[in-house]
C-alpha positions as CSV (number, residue, x, y, z in Angstrom):
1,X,73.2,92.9,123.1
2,X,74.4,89.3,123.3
3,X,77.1,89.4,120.8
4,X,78.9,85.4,119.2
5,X,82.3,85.7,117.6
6,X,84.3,83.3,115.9
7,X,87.6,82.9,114.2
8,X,89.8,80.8,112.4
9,X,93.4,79.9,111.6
10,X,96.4,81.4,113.8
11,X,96.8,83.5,116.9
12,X,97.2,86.4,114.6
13,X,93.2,85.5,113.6
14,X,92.1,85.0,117.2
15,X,93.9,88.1,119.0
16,X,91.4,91.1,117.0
17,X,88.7,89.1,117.7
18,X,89.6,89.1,121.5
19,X,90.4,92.4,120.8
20,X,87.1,93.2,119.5
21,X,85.2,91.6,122.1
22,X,86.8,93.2,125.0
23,X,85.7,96.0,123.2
24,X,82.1,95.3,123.3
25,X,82.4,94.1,126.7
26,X,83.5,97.6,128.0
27,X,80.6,99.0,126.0
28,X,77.5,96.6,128.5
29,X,77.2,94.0,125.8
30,X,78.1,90.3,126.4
31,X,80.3,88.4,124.1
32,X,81.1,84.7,123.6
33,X,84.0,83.1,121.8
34,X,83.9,79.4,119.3
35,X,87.1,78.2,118.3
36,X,89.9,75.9,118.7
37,X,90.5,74.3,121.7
38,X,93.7,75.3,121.4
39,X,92.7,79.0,122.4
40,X,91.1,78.6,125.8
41,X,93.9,79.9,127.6
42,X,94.7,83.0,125.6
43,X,90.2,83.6,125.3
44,X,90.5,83.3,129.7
45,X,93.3,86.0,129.8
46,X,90.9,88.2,127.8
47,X,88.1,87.7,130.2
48,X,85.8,86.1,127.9
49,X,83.2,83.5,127.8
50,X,85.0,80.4,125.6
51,X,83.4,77.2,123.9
52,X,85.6,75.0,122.4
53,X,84.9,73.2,119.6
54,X,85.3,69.6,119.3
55,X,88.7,69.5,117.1
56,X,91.5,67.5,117.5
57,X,95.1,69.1,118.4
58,X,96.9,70.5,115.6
59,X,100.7,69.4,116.7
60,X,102.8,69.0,113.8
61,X,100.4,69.8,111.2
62,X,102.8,71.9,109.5
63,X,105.8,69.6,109.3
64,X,103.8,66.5,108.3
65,X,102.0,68.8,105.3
66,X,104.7,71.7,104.6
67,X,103.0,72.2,101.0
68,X,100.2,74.5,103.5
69,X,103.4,76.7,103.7
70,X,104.4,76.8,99.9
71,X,103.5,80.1,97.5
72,X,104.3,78.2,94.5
73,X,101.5,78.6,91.6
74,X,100.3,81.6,93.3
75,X,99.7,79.7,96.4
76,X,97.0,76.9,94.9
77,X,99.5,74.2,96.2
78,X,99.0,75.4,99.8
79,X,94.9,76.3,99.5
80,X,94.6,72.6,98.4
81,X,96.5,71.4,101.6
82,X,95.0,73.7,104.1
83,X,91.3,72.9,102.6
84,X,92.1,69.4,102.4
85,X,93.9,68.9,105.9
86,X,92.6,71.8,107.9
87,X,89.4,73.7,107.0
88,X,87.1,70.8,106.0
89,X,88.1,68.5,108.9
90,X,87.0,71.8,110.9
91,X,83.7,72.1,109.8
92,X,81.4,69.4,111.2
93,X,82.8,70.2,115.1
94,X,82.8,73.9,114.4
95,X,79.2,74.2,112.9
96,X,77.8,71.5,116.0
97,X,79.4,74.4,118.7
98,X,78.1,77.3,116.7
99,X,74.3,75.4,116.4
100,X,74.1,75.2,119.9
101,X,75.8,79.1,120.8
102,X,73.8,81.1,118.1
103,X,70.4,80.7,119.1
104,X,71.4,82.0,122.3
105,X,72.9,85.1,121.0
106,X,71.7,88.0,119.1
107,X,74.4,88.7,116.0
108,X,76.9,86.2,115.3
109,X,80.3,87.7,113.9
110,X,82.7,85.5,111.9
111,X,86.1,85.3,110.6
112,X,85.9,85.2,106.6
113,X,86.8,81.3,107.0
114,X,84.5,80.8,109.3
115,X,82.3,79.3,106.5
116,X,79.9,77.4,109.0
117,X,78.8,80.5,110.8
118,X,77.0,81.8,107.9
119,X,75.0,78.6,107.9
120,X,74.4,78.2,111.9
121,X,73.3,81.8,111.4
122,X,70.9,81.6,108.8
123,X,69.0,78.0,110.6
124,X,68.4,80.2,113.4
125,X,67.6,83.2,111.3
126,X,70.2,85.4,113.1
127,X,72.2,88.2,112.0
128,X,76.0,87.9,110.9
129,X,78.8,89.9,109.7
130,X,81.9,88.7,108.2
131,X,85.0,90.1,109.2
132,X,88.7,90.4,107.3
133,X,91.6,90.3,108.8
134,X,94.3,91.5,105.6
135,X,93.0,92.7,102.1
136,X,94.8,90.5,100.1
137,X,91.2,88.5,100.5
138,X,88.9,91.6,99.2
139,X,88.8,91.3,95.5
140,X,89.2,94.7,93.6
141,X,90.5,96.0,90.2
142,X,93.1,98.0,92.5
143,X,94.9,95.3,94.3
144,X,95.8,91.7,94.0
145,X,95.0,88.1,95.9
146,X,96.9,88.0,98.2
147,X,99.3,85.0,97.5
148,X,100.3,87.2,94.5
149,X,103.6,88.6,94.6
150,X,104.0,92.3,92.6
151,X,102.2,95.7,92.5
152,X,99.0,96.2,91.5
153,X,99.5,99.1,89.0
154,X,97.5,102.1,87.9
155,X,95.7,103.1,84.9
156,X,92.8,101.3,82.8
157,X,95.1,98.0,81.8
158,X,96.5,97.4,85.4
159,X,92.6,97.4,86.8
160,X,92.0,95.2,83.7
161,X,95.2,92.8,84.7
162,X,93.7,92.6,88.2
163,X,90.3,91.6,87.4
164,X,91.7,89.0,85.2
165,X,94.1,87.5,87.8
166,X,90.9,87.7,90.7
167,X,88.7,86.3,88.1
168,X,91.4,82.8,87.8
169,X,91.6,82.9,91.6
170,X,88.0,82.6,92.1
171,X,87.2,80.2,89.8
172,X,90.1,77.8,91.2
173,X,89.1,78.7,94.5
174,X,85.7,77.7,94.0
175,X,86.6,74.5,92.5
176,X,88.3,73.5,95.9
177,X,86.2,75.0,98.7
178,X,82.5,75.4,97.1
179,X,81.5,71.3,96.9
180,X,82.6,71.4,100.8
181,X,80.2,74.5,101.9
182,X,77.7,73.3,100.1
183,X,77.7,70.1,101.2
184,X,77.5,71.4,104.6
185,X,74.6,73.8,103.3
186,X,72.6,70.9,101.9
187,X,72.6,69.0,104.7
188,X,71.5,71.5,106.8
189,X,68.5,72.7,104.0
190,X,70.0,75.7,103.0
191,X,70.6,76.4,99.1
192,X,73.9,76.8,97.7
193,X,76.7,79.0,97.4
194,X,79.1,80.5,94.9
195,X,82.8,81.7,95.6
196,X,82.6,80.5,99.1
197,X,86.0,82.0,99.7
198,X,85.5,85.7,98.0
199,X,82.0,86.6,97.3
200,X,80.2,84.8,100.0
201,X,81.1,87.4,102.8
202,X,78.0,89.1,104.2
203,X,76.1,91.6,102.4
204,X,74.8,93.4,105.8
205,X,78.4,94.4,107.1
206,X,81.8,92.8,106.1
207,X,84.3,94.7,108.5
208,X,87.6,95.4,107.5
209,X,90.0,95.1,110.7
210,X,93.0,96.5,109.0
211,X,94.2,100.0,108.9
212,X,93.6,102.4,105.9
213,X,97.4,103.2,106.4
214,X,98.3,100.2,105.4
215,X,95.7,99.0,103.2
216,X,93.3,102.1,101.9
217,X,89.5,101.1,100.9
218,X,89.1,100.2,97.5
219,X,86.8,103.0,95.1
220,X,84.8,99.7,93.5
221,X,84.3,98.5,97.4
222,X,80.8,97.8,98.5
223,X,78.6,99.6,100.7
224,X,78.8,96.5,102.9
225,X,82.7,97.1,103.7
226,X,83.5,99.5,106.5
227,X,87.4,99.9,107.8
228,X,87.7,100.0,111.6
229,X,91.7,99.7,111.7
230,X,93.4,97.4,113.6
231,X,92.4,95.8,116.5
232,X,95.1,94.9,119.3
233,X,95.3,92.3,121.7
234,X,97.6,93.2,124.3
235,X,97.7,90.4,127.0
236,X,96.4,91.7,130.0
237,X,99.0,92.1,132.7
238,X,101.4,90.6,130.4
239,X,105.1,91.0,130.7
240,X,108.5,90.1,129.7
241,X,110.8,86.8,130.9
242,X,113.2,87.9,132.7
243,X,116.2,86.6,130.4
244,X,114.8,88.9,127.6
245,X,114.7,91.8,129.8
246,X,118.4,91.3,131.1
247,X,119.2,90.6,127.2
248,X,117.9,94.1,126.4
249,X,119.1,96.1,129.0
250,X,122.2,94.9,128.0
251,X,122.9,96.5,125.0
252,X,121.5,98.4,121.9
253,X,117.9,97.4,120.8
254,X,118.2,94.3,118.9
255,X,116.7,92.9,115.2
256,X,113.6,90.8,116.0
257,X,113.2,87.8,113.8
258,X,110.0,86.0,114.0
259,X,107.9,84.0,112.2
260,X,104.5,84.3,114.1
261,X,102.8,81.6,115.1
262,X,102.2,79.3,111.9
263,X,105.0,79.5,110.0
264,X,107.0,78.8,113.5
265,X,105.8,75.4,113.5
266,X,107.7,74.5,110.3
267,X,110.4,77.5,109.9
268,X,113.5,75.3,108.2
269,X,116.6,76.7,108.6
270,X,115.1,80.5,109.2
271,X,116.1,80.6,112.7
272,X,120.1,79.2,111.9
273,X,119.8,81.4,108.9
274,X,118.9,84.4,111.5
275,X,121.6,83.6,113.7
276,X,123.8,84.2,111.3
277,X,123.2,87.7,109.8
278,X,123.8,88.5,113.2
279,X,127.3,86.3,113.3
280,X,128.1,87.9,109.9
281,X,127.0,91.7,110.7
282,X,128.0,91.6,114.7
283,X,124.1,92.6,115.6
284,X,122.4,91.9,118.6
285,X,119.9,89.7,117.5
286,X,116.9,88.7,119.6
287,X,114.7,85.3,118.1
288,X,110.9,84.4,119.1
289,X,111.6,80.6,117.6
290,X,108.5,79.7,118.9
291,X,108.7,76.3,120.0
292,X,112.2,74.7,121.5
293,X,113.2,72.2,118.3
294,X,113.2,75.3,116.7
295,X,116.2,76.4,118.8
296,X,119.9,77.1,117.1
297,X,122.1,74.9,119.0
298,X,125.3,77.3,119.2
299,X,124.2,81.2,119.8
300,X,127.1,83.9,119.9
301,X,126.4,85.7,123.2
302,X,124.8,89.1,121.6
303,X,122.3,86.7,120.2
304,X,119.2,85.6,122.5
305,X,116.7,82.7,121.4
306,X,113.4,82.3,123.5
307,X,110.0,80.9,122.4
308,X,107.4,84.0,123.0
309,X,107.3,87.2,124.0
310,X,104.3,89.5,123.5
311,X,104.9,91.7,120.5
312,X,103.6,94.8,122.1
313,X,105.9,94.8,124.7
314,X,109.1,93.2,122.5
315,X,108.6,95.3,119.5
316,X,108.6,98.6,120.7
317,X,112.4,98.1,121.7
318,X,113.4,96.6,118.8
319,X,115.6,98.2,115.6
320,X,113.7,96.4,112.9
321,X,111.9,93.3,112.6
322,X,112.2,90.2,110.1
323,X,109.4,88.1,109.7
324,X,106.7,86.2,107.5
325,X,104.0,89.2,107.0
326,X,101.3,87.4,109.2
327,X,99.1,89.8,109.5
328,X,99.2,89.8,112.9
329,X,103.0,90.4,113.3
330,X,102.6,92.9,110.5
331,X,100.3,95.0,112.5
332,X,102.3,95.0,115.6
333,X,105.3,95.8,114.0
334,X,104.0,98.7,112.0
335,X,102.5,100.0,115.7
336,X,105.9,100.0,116.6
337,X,107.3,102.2,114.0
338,X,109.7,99.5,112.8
339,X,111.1,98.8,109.6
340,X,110.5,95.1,108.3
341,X,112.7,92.7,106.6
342,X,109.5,90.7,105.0
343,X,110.1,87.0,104.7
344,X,106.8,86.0,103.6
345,X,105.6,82.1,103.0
346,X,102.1,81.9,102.0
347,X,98.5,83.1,102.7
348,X,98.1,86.4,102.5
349,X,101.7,87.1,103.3
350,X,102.8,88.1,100.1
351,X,100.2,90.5,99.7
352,X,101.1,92.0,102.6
353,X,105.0,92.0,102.2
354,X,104.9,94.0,99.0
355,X,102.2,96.2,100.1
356,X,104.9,97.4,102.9
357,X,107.8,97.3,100.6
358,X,105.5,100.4,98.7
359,X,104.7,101.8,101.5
360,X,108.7,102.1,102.0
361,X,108.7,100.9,105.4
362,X,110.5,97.5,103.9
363,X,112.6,95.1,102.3
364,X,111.2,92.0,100.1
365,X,113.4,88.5,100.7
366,X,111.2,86.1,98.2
367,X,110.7,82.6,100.0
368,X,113.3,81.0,97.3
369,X,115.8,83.4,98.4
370,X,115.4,83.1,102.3
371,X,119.4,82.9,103.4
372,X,122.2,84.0,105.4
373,X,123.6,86.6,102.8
374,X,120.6,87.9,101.3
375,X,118.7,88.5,104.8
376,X,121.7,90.5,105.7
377,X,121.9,92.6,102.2
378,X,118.4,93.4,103.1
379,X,119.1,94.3,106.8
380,X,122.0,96.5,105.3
381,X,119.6,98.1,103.0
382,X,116.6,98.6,105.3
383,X,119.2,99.9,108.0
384,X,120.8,102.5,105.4
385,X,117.9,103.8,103.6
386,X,114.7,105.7,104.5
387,X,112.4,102.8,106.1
388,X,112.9,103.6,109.7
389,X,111.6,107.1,108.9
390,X,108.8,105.8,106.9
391,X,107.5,103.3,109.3
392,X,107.9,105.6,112.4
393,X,105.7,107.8,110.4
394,X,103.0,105.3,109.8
395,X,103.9,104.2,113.2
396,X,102.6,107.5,114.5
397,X,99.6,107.2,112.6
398,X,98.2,103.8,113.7
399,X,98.4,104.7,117.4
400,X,96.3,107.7,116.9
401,X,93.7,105.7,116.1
402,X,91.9,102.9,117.9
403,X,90.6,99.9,115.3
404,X,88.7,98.7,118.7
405,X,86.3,101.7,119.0
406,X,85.7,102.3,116.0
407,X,85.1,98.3,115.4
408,X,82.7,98.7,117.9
409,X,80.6,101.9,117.0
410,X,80.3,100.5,113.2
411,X,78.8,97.2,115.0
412,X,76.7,99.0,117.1
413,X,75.2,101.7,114.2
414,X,75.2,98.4,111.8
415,X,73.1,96.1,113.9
416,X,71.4,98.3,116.8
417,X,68.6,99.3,113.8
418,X,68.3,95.7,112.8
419,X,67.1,94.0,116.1
């Protein structure tokens, strides 16, 4: 089967989709990759056919709009940037590349934000799946959206609580996103939409690339919704500069701070911050600053700055990690068995931070609290309590399985008996 994926956002969204499609491409089907120019060279080192859409650079997107990055309001401030500066300026190039893929192809599947897949799918009367990433973006009377700091709860009231809060998120998020689909839809003869962002997922398979031991299905889930687990991209042939392998050999396994790769394009003082909860508490300290502006301009020696390093070859001799709750740094450091210091700023990141602080694999620093002296109360905390144990247990859970195959046999039983 001739198989189109495409994803949006952040290398954390484009790495299970990779993932995914070296998956199917060890199984005799052929895959082919849209996106963002931007992710040629990591879509060649996966093997895989790429077409680039026609969108501009993204440069420094995040420091000329750093409201994307806010949670205040539960997050509205930053959906009305990132729709307004990122996701309808995507569409028109996006949905002219997947118009001239999908005919071509027999199943298209999409990233949940892909919005113009669904509609380059349906002119050419194709089959598509939707696929989430995190499930702070599956609405459910057991959890919350996942800008939403807090537990969910349990019991009649709680469930009642949620639906209210999902309920106010959908109708704002329709408000914002809805008139652009549509637009898009109307144009190309298709009849609207409602609740582009939550309900408009597919109703012939919306998989769930996130593991049920860090996110379990929901009991008021759809038939539609089927958990694979996660899905990793591990370069191929990757390894680590040779400064960071000196740095480690060196010494004691170091904390990890990171922000990913969104959040690193507009960190403020995280990385200074970082360098000194290792000044203050003498730890080695190792920080992926992502780009070199972000760089600290005085480091104490047991402290080592450097702009990437693949997180399944870095993580695994680490101590603990601090970083945003990406859901792709999330994932890797939960494979890892480490404990997180969670430093979420917006998205799903929330979401995710608190569902790891109840999972007991971490502590919560709130974005208005992001210092020095509370990062390293938190380290102290996380060091001293039971977190390591806990996330080495879940640790030892996630690699038993493999998201990939799985991924890859629900596609195959989902689709083979529609074609």
């Amino acid at each position: 089967m001739r198989w189109l994926l495409t994803s949006w956002g952040s290398r954390g969204d484009l790495h299970p989709f990779l993932a995914l499609g070296r998956g199917l491409v060890a199984r005799g089907h052929e895959v082919t990759i849209v996106g963002h120019p931007e992710w040629a060279d990591d879509t060649a080192s996966a093997g895989l056919r790429f077409v680039a859409t026609a969108e501009p650079p993204r440069g420094d997107l995040l420091r000329r709009h750093p409201e994307i990055l806010s949670s205040r309001w539960g997050g509205i401030p930053s959906l009305h940037a990132l729709v307004r500066e990122v996701i309808a300026p995507s569409f028109p190039p996006l949905l002219a590349a997947l118009r001239e893929e999908v005919p071509r192809h027999d199943v298209v599947i999409a990233h949940h934000f892909a919005f113009p897949a669904a509609i380059a799918a349906e002119r050419a009367g194709k089959p598509w799946v939707t696929v989430t990433l995190a499930p702070g973006v599956v609405p459910s009377a057991y959890s919350l959206p996942g800008a939403q700091f807090g537990r969910p709860g349990r019991g009649a009231v709680a469930r009642m609580r949620n639906r209210i809060i999902w309920s106010a998120g959908r109708m704002i998020t329709s408000r914002m996103v809805d008139p652009l689909v549509n637009q898009l839809r109307r144009e190309q003869g298709l009849a609207p939409i409602r609740d582009a962002v939550f309900g408009a997922h597919s109703r012939l398979l919306n998989l769930q690339l996130y593991s049920r031991h860090f996110a379990a299905p929901a009991p008021d889930w759809g038939a539609e919704k089927k958990q694979a687990g996660f899905c990793f991209f591990d370069p191929p042939g990757a390894t680590l500069a040779p400064e960071i392998e000196v740095f480690l050999a060196a010494g004691e396994p170091p904390v990890l701070f990171t922000l990913g790769s969104t959040a690193s394009r507009n960190p403020g003082q995280f990385y200074e911050e970082a360098t000194e909860v290792c000044r203050m508490r003498r730890l080695r300290g190792l920080l992926l600053v992502g780009a070199e502006e972000n760089r600290p301009r005085q480091l104490p020696s047991h402290v080592l700055a450097a702009n990437y390093a693949p997180y399944g070859l870095v993580m695994p001799r680490a101590r603990a990690v601090v970083h945003q709750c990406g859901i792709g740094t999330l994932s890797h450091a939960l494979r890892a068995g480490l404990p997180s210091v969670a430093v979420p700023f917006a998205f799903d990141q929330p979401n995710n931070a608190c569902r790891l602080v109840e999972l007991g694999a971490a502590e919560l620093v709130r974005p208005a609290e992001r210092n020095a002296a509370t990062m390293a109360r938190a380290l102290d905390r996380l060091l001293a309590g039971a977190a390591p144990t806990h996330a080495r247990k879940i640790g030892g859970r996630i690699k038993r399985g493999d998201g990939v195959a799985a991924a890859c046999t629900i596609l195959e039983e989902s689709l083979g008996r529609k074609l």
